[in-house]
C-alpha positions as CSV (number, residue, x, y, z in Angstrom):
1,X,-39.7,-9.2,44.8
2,X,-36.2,-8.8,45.0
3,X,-34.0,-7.5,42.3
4,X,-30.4,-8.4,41.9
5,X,-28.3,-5.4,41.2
6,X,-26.1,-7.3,38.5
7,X,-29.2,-7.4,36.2
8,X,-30.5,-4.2,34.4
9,X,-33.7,-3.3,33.2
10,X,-33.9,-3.2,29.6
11,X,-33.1,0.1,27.6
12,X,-36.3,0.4,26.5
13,X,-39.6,-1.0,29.2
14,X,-41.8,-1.4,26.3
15,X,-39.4,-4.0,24.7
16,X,-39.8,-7.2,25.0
17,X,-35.9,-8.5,26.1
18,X,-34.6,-11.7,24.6
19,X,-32.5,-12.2,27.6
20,X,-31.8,-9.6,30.6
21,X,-28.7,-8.0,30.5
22,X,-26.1,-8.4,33.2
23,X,-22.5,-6.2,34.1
24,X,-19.2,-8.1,33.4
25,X,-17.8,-9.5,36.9
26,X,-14.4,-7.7,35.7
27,X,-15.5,-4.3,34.0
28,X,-18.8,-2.3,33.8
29,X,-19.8,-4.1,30.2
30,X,-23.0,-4.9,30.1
31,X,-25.0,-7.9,27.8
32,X,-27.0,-11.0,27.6
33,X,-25.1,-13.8,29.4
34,X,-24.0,-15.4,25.5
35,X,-22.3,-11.7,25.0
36,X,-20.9,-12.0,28.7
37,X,-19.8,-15.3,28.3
38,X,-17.6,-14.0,24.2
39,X,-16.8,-10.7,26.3
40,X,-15.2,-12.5,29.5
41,X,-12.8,-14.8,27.2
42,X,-12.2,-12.3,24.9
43,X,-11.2,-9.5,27.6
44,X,-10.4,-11.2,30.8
45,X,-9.3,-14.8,29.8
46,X,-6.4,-14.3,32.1
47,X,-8.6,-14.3,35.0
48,X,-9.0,-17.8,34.8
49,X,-6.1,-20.0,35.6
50,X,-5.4,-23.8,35.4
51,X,-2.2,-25.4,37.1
52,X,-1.9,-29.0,38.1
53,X,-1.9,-30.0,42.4
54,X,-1.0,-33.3,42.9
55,X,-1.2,-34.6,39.8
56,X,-4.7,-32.7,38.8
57,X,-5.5,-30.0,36.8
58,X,-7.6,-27.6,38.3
59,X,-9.4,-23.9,36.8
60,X,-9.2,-21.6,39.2
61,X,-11.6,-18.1,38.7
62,X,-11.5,-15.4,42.1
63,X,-14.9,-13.2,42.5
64,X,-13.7,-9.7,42.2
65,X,-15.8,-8.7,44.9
66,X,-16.0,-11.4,47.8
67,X,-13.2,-14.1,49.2
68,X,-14.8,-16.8,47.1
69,X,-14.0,-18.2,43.7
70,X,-14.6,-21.2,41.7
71,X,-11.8,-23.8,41.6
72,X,-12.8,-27.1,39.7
73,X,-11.0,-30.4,38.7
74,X,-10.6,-30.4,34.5
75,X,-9.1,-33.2,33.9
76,X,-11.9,-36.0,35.8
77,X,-10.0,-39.2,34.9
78,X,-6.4,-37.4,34.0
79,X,-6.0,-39.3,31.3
80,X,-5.1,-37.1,28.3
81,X,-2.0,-34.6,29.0
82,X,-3.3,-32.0,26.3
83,X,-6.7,-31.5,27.2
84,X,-6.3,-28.2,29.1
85,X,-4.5,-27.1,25.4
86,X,-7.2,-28.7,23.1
87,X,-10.3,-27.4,25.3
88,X,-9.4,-24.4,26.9
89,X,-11.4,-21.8,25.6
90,X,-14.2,-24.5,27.0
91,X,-12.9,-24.5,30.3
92,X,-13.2,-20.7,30.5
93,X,-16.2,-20.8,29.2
94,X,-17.5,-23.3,31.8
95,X,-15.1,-21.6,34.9
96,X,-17.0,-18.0,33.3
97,X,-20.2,-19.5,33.8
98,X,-19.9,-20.8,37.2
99,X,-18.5,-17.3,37.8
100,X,-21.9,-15.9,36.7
101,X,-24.0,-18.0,38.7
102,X,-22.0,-17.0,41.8
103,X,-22.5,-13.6,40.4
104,X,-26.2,-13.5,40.2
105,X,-25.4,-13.7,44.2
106,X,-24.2,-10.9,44.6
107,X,-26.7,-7.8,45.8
108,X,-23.8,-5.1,45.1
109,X,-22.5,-6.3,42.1
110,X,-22.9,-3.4,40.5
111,X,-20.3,-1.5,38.1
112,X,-19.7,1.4,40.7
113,X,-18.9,-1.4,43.3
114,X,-16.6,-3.0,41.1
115,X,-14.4,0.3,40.7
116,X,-14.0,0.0,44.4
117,X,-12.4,-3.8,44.3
């Protein structure tokens, strides 16, 4: 069995978890992914960008840790100029998300690693 080192074992073994706790991609804050996810846009919103390429909006999130990143098209069908305002706490939380899968990936995602980056 292989253990990520972005999971943590809970604080207390005879506990039974409601959902394991993980380290924030940005900063060594630790929660459930639901807390991740309200930490990440309340903390490090600015880490995830949209701008529009050729006419399509795109969210852009780097890994701190490795050259990859998530970078997804919005706006599908382009037709409504404000959804990036109307929805973009939901686009963070979706680019976050990705981010955390991709995360999960990572053996050394660990806080001490991320003070190196």
């Amino acid at each position: 069995w292989h253990r990520w080192r972005c999971w943590l074992p809970p604080a207390d073994p005879s506990a039974a978890p409601t959902a394991r706790e993980m380290v924030c991609p940005f900063c060594p804050h630790r929660g459930g992914r639901r807390k991740l996810h309200a930490h990440m846009l309340a903390e490090h919103g600015d880490r995830l960008v949209t701008r529009v390429e050729a006419g399509r909006t795109m969210m852009e999130v780097n890994c701190p840790v490795c050259p990859e990143g998530i970078r997804k098209d919005v706006n599908p069908r382009g037709r409504d100029p404000e959804f990036v305002d109307t929805f973009a706490d939901e686009i963070r939380m979706v680019g976050f998300d990705l981010l955390l899968y991709h995360w999960e990936t990572h053996v050394d995602a660990a806080p001490e690693r991320l003070a190196e980056a």
